[in-house]
C-alpha positions as CSV (number, residue, x, y, z in Angstrom):
1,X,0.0,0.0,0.0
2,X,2.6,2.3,0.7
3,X,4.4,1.7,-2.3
4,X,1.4,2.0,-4.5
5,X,1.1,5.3,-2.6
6,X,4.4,7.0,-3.0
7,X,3.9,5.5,-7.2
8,X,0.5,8.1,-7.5
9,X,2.3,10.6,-5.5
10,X,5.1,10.8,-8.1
11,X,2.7,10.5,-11.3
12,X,1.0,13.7,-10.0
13,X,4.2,15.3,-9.8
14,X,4.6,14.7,-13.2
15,X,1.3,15.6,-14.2
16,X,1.7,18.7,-12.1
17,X,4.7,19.8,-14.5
18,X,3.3,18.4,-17.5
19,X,0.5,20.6,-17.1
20,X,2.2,23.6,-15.9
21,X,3.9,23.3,-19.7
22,X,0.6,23.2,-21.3
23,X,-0.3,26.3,-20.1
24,X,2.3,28.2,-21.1
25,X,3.9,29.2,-17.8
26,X,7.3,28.9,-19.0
27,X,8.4,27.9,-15.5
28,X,9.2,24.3,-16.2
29,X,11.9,22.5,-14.4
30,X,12.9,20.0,-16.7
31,X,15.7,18.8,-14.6
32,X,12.9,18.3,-11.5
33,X,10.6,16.3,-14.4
34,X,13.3,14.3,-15.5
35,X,14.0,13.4,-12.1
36,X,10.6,12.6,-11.1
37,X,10.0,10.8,-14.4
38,X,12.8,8.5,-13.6
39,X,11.4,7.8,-10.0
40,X,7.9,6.6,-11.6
41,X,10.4,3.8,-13.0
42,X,13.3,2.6,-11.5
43,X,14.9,0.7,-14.6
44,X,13.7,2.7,-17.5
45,X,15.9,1.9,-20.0
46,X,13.5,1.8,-23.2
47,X,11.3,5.2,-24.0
48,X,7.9,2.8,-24.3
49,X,8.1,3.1,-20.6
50,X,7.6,6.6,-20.0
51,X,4.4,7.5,-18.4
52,X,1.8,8.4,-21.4
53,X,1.3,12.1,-20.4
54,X,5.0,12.5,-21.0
55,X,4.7,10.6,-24.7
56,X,1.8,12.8,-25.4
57,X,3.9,15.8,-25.3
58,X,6.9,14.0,-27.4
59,X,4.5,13.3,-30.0
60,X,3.0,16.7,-29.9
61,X,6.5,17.5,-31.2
62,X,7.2,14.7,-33.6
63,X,4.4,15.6,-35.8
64,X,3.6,19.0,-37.6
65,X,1.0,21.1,-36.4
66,X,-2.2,20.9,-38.8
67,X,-2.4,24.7,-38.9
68,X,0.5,24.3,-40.9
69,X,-0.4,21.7,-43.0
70,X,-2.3,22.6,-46.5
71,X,-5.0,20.4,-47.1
72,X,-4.7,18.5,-50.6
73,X,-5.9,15.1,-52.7
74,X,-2.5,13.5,-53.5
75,X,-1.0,10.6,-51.8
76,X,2.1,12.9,-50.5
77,X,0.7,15.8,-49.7
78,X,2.5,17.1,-46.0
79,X,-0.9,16.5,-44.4
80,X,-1.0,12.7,-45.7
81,X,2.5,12.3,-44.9
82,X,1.8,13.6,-41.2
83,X,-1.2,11.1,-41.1
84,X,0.6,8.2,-41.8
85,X,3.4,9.5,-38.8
86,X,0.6,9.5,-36.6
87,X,0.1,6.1,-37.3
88,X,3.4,4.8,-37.2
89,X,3.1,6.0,-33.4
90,X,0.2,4.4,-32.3
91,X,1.0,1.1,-33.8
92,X,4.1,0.6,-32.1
93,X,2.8,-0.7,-28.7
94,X,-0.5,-0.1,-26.4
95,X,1.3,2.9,-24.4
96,X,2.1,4.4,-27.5
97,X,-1.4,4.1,-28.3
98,X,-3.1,5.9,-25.2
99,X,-0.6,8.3,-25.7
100,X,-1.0,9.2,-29.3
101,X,-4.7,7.9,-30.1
102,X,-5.8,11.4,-29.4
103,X,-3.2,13.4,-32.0
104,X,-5.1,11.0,-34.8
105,X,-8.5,11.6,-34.3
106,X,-8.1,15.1,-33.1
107,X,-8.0,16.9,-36.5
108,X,-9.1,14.5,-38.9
109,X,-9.4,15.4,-43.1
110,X,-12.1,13.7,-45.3
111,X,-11.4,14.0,-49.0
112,X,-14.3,11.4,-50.4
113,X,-17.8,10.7,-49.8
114,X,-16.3,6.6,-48.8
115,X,-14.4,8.1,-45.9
116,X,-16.8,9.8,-44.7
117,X,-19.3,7.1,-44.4
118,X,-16.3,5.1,-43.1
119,X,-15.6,7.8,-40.4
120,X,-19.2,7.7,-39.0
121,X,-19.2,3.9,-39.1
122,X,-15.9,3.5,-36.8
123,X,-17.2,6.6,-34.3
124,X,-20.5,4.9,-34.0
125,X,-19.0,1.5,-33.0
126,X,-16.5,3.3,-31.1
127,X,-18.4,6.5,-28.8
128,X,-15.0,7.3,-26.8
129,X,-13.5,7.8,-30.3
130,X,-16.0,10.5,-31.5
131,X,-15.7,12.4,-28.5
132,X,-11.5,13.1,-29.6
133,X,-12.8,14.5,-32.5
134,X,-12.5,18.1,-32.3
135,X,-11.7,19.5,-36.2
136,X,-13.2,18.0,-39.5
137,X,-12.1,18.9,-42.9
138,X,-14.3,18.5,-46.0
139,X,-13.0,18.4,-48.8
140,X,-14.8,16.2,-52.1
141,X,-18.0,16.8,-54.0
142,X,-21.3,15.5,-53.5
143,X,-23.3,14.0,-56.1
144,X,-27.1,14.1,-56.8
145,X,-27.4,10.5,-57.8
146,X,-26.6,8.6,-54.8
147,X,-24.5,10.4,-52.4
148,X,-27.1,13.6,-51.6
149,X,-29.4,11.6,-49.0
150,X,-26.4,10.1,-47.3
151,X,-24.8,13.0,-46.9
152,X,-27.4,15.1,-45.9
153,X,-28.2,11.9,-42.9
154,X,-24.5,11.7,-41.8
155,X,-24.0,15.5,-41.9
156,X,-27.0,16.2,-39.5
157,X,-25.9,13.9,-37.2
158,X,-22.4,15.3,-36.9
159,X,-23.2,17.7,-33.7
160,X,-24.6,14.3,-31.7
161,X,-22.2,12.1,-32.8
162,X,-18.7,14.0,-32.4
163,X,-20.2,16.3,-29.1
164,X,-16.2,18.3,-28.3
165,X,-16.5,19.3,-32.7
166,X,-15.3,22.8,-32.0
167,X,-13.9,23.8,-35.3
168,X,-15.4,23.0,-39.3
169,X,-13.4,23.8,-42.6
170,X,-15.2,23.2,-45.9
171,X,-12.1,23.3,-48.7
172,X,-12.6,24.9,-52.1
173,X,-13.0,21.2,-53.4
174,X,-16.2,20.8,-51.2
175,X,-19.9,21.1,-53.7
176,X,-23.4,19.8,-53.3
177,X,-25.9,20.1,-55.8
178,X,-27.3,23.7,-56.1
179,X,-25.5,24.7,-53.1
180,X,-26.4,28.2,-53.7
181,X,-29.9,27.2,-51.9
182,X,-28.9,24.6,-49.7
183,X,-28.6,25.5,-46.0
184,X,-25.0,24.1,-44.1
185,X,-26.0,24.9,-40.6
186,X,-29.2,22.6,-40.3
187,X,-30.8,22.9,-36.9
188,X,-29.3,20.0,-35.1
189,X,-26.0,22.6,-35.2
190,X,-28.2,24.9,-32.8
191,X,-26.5,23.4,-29.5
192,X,-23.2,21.8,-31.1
193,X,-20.1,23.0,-29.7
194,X,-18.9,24.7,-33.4
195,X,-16.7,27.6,-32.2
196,X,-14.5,27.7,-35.2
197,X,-15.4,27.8,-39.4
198,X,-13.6,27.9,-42.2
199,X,-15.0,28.6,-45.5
200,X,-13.2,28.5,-48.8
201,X,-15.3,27.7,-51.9
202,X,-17.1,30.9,-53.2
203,X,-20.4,29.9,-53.7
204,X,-20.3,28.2,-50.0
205,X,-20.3,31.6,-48.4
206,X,-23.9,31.9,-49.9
207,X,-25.1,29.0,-47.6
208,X,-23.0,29.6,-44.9
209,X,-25.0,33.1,-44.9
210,X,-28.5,31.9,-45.3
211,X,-27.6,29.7,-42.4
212,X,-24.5,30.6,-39.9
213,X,-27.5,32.6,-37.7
214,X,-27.7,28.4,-36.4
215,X,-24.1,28.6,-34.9
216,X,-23.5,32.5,-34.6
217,X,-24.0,32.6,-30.8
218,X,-21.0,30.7,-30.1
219,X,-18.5,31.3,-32.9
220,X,-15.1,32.5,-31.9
221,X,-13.1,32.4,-35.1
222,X,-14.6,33.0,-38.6
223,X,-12.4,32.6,-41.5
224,X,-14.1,33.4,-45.3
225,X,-11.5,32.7,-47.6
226,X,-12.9,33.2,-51.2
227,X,-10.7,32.5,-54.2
228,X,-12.3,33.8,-56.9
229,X,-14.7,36.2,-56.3
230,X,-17.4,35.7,-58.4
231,X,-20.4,34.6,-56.1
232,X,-23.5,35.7,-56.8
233,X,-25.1,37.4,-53.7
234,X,-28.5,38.2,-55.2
235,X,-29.6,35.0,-53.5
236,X,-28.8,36.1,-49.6
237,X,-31.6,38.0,-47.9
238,X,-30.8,41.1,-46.3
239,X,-32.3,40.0,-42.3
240,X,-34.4,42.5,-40.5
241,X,-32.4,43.1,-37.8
242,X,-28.4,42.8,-37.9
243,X,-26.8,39.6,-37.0
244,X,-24.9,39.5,-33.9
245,X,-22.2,37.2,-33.2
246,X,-21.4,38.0,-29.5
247,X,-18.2,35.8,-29.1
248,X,-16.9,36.2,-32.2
249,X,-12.7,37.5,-31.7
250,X,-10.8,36.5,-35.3
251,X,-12.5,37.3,-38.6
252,X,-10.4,36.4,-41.5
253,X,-12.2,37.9,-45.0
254,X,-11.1,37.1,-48.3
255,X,-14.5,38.4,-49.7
256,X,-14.7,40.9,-52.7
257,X,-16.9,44.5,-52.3
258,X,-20.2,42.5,-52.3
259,X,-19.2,40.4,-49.6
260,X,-17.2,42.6,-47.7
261,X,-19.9,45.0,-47.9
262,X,-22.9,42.6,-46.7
263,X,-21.2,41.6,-43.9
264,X,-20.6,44.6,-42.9
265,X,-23.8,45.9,-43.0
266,X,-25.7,42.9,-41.5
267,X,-23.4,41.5,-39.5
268,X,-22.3,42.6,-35.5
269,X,-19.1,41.8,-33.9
270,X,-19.4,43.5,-30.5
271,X,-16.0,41.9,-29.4
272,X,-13.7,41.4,-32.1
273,X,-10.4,42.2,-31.6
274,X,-8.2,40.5,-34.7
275,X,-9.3,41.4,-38.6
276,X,-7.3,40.0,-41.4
277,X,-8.6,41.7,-44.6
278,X,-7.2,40.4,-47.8
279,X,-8.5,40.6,-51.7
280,X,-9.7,37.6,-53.6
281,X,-6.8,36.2,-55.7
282,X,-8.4,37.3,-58.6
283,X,-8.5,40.8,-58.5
284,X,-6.3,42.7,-60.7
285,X,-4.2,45.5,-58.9
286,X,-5.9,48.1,-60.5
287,X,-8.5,49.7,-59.9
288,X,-10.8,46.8,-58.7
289,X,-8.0,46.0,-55.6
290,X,-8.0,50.0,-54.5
291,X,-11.6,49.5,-54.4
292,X,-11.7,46.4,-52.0
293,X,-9.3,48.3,-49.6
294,X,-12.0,50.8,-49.5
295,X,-14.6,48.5,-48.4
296,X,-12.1,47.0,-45.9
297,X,-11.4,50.2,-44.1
298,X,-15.2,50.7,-44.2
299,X,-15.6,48.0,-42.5
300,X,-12.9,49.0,-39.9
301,X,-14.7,52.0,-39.3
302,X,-17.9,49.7,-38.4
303,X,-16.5,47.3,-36.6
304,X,-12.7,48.1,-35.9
305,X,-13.2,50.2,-32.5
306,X,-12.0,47.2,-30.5
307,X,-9.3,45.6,-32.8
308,X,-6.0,44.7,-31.3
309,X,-4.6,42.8,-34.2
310,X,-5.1,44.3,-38.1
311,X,-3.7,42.3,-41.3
312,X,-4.0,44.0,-44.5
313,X,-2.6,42.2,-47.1
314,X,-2.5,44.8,-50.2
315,X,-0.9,42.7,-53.7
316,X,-0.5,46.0,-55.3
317,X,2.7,47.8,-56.5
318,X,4.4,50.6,-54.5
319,X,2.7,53.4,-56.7
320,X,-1.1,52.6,-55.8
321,X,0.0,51.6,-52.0
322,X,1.1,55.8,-52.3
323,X,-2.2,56.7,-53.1
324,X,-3.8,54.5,-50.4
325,X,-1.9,54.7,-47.5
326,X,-2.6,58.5,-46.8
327,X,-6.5,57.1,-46.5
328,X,-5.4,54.6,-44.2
329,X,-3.2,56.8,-41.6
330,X,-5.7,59.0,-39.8
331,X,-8.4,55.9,-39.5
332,X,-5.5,53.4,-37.9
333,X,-5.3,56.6,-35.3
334,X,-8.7,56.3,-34.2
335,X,-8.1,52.6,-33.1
336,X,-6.6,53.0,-29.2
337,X,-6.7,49.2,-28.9
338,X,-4.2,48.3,-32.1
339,X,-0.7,47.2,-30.7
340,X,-0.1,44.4,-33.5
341,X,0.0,45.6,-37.3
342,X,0.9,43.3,-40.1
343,X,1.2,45.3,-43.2
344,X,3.2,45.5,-46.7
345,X,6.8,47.1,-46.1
346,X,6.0,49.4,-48.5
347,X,2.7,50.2,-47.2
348,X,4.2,53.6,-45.3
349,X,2.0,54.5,-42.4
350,X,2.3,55.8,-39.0
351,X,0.6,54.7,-36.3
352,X,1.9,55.5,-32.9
353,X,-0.4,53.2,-30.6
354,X,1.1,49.9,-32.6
355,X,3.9,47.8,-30.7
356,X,4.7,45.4,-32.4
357,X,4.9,45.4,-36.4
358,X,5.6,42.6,-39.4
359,X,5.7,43.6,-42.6
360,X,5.9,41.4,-45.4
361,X,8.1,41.6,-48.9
362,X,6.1,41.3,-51.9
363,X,8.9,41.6,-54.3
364,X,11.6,38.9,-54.4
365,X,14.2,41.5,-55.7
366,X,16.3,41.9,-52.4
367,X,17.9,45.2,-53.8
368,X,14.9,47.1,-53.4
369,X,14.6,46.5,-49.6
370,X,16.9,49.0,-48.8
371,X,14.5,52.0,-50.3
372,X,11.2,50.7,-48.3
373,X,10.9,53.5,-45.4
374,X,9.8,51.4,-42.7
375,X,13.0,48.9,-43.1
376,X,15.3,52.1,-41.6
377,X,15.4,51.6,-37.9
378,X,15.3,55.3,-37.2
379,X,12.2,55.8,-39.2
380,X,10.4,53.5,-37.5
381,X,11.2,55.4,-34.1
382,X,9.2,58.7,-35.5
383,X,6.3,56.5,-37.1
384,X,6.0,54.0,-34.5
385,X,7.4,56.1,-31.0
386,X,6.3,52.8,-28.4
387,X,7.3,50.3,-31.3
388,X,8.7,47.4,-29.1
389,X,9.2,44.5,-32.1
390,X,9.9,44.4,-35.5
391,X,9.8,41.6,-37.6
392,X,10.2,40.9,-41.4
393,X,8.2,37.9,-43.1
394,X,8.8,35.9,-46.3
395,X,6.2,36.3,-48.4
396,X,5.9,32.1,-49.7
397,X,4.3,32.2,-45.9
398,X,1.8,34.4,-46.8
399,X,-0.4,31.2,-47.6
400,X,-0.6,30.6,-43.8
401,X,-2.3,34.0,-42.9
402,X,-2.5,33.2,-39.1
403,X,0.8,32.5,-38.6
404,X,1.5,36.0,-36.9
405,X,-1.4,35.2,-34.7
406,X,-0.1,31.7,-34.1
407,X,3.8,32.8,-33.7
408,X,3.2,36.4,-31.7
409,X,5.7,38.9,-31.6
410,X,5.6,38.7,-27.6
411,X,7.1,35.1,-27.3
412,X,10.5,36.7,-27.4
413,X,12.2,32.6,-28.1
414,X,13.1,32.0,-31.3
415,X,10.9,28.9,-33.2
416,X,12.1,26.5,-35.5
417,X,9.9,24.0,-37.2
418,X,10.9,21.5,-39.7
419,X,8.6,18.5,-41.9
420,X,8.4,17.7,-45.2
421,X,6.8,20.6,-47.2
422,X,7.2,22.7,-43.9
423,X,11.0,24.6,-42.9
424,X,9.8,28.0,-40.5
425,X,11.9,30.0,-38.2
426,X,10.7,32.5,-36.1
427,X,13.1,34.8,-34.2
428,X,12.8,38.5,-33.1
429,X,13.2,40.3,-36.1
430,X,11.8,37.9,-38.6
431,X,9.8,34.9,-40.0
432,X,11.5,32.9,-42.7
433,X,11.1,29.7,-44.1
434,X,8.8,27.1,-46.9
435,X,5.5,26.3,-47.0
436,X,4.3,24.0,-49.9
437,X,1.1,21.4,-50.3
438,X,3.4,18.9,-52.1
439,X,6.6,18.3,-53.1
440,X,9.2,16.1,-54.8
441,X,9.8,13.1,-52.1
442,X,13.4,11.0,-52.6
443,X,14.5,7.8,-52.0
444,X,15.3,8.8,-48.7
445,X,12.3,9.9,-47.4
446,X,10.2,7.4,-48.9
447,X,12.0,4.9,-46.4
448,X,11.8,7.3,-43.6
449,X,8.3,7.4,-43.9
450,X,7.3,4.4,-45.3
451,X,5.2,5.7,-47.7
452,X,3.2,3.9,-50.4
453,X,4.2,4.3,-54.2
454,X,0.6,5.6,-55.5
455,X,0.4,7.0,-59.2
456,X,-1.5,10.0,-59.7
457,X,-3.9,11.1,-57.1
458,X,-4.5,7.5,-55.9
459,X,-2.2,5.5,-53.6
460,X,-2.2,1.9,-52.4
461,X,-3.1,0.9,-49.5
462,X,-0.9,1.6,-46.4
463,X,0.8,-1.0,-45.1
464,X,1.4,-0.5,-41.5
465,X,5.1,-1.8,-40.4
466,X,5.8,-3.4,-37.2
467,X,9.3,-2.9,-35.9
468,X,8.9,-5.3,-32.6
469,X,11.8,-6.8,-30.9
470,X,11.8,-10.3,-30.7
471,X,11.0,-9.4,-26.3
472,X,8.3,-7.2,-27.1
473,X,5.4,-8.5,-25.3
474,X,2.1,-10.3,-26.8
475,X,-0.3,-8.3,-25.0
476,X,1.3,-5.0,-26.7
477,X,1.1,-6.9,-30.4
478,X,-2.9,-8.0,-29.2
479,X,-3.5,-4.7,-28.0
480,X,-2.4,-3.1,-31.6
481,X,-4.2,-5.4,-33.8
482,X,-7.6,-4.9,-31.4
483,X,-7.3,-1.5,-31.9
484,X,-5.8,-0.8,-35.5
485,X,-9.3,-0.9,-37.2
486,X,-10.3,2.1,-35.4
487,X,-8.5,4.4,-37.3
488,X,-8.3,2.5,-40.7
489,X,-10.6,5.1,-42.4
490,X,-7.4,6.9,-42.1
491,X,-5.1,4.8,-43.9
492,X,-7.7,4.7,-47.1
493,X,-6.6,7.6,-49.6
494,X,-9.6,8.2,-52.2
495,X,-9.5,5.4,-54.0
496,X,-10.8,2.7,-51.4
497,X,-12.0,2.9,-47.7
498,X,-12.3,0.4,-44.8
499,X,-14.9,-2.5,-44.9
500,X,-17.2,-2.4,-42.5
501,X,-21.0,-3.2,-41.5
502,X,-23.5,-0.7,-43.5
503,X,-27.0,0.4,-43.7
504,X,-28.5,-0.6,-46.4
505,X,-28.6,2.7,-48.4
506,X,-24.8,3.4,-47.5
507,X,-24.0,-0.1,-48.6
508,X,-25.4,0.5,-51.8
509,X,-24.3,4.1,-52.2
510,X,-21.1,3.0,-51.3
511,X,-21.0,0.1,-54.0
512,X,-22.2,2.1,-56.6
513,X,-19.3,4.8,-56.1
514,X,-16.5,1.8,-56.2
515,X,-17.7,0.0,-59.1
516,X,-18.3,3.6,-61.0
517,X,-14.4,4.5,-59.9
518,X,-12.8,1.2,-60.7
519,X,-15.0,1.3,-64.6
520,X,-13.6,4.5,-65.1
């Protein structure tokens, strides 16, 4: 008794440490963990052995973070390849398991109708597994012949079924049939826990209008990312009384006038404090991208009063930026809460309040740096008087717009960050680095990961290797092959997905859509 005791004594130790890390409190004595890690086991020779909390936090380091990661259909893609880590993990052994179980079905990406049938299947055999699901990426289309009812069943159900979903992105892949009139927030989503929602397909922001009144009360982070900006708003009725989204802190708009402009006049965001405003790709720098700058600051002057954080990302050439910025100045004055600016480096403002600013390069030619204003240190200190950080950003990390948010300029320790596709480093006076959906993987890494040789934008299926010495344990091997068909919707890239027990209308839905991809 007293041994088992002094055992719980010295795992809350741990757990007192491991916790104090989670929070941030950058008072961690890893000497005093080590030490108390080692006391939990007295011949801990092999890192299997280390209490799970401790692996958690290990793996939380192995594998990239998904914000990161951009979402995409091939069979190497960085958020495939980080998949495919996670599983490595928890096949190894049953502590390996507990610990990293909850990294795989945390954030989970769907990319075909299969999967997500296959998805709903597993969480409904398995409840404990749909309550780690807490982000779910779609990202496929949805056909009228067979795949319409079932998706419209499974998607309702989402909010009962996975009860900690706190954050929803549909990808610019993602359709349903006329989805300019059908509503994505049916009224099952009224008490889900949706706090996050990312939107990027164009004509999705029409539905996510006619329909985001469902989840507004408890939406934190909103993210509109059009592309193309060509939706047709004529179909989005104006309410009778504005919107209001009470919780909501981070807006991220990508919109174009029309868009920019209805939210902003139907639309309430009594508490926001971060607003990253950003054209649709498509706009020309002419005339058309001085005009959305308009209706962004007219939306700051709506809605800006308690903004802490402002992003404007402005694609046009240092001659327009000349014309704009003197519009810009005297509004940015008005906002007494702004300490952290993001702007072009050639997008020459002054703004007293700010302390802390980034400014991104949008030209690669590094011989023009030297002429932007803002670069000059002493120009800065007449522009900026309380200015206490300055950093400079690439501009190929542009495509991860939270990334300031993410990496703040208050963390003061430098942050490097290294995966296929991903290479960033963070330090006080800049943000450098690579961030690409795919590219070329070697012989190297192919062993390194283990990953399958698919051809095109379909891939094999995974084979899970087992790397046990010959003393591993039965009970671990047992454990693992108990367990491994809980997460093999995972391992199924578009062109297959797991076998299991169907309804009858998902069976044959489900048959239909394999026999139609293998004739083809």
């Amino acid at each position: 008794m007293a041994s088992e005791r002094e055992s719980r004594a010295r795992r809350r130790e741990v757990l007192k440490l491991v916790s104090s890390e989670r929070k941030g409190s950058g008072n961690l004595d890893r000497s005093k963990l080590s030490a108390e890690v080692h006391k939990s086991r007295r011949n801990m020779h092999h890192l299997p052995y280390l209490p799970w909390e401790v692996l958690h936090l290990i793996f939380l380091r192995t594998v990239s973070p998904e914000w990161l990661l951009i979402s995409d259909r091939r069979s190497h893609s960085a958020r495939n390849m980080n998949i495919r880590t996670k599983i490595h993990l928890v096949n190894v052994c049953w502590d390996w398991y507990e610990a990293g179980i909850k990294l795989l079905y945390d954030e989970i990406a769907i990319f075909s109708i299969g999967q997500l049938c296959a998805l709903v299947s597993t969480l409904r055999a398995n409840p404990s597994l749909a309550n780690r699901v807490t982000s779910l990426y779609l990202s496929f289309y949805v056909s009228t012949t067979y795949f319409a009812p079932v998706f419209n069943r499974i998607y309702t159900s989402l909010p009962s079924l996975c009860n900690n979903l706190t954050k929803l992105e549909f990808s610019e892949y993602f359709s349903y049939p006329e989805m300019m009139s059908y509503h994505l927030f049916p009224s099952s989503f009224s008490h889900s826990s949706l706090t996050q929602l990312v939107v990027h397909y164009d004509h999705c922001f029409v539905s996510v209008a006619k329909g985001i009144h469902v989840i507004a009360a408890n939406l934190v982070s909103l993210s509109l990312l059009a592309r193309n900006g060509d939706c047709d708003y004529r179909a989005v009725e104006k309410p009778k009384e504005p919107l209001q989204f009470p919780r909501l802190q981070v807006l991220q708009s990508f919109l174009d006038t029309q868009g920019l402009s209805l939210i902003t006049r139907d639309w309430r965001f009594p508490v926001l404090h971060t607003f990253i405003g950003r054209p649709p790709n498509t706009l020309d720098h002419g005339h058309r991208h001085r005009s959305i700058f308009q209706h962004i600051l007219d939306f700051i002057r709506h809605h800006g009063q308690g903004l802490s954080t402002l992003f404007l990302h402005y694609q046009g050439d240092e001659h327009h930026s000349k014309e704009i910025a003197p519009l810009w100045e005297p509004e940015l004055a008005k906002l007494v809460h702004l300490r952290h600016l993001i702007i072009p480096v050639f997008f020459n403002v002054s703004v007293p309040q700010v302390l802390w600013l980034d400014c991104f390069l949008v030209w690669q030619d590094a011989k023009r740096v030297d002429s932007f204003p803002l670069l000059a240190a002493e120009k800065r200190k007449i522009q900026f008087p309380d200015l206490r950080g300055f950093r400079c950003i690439d501009p190929s990390l542009l495509e991860l717009p939270l990334i300031y948010i993410l990496l703040p300029p208050t963390a003061g320790d430098e942050y490097h960050f290294a995966f296929p596709g991903i290479d960033i480093k963070c330090g006080l006076s800049s943000i450098t680095g690579t961030s690409t959906a795919v590219r070329e993987i070697d012989s190297d890494e192919e062993e390194d990961f283990d990953l399958s040789s698919g051809s095109g934008s379909d891939c094999q299926d995974y084979e899970t290797s087992t790397d046990y010495e010959s003393s591993s344990s039965s009970d671990d091997s047992a454990c693992t092959s108990e367990h491994s068909q809980e997460f093999q919707f995972l391992e199924q890239e578009p062109g297959g997905f797991a076998e299991e027990t169907w309804e009858a209308d998902e069976e044959a839905c489900l048959d239909s859509w394999r026999n139609d991809r293998f004739a083809s």
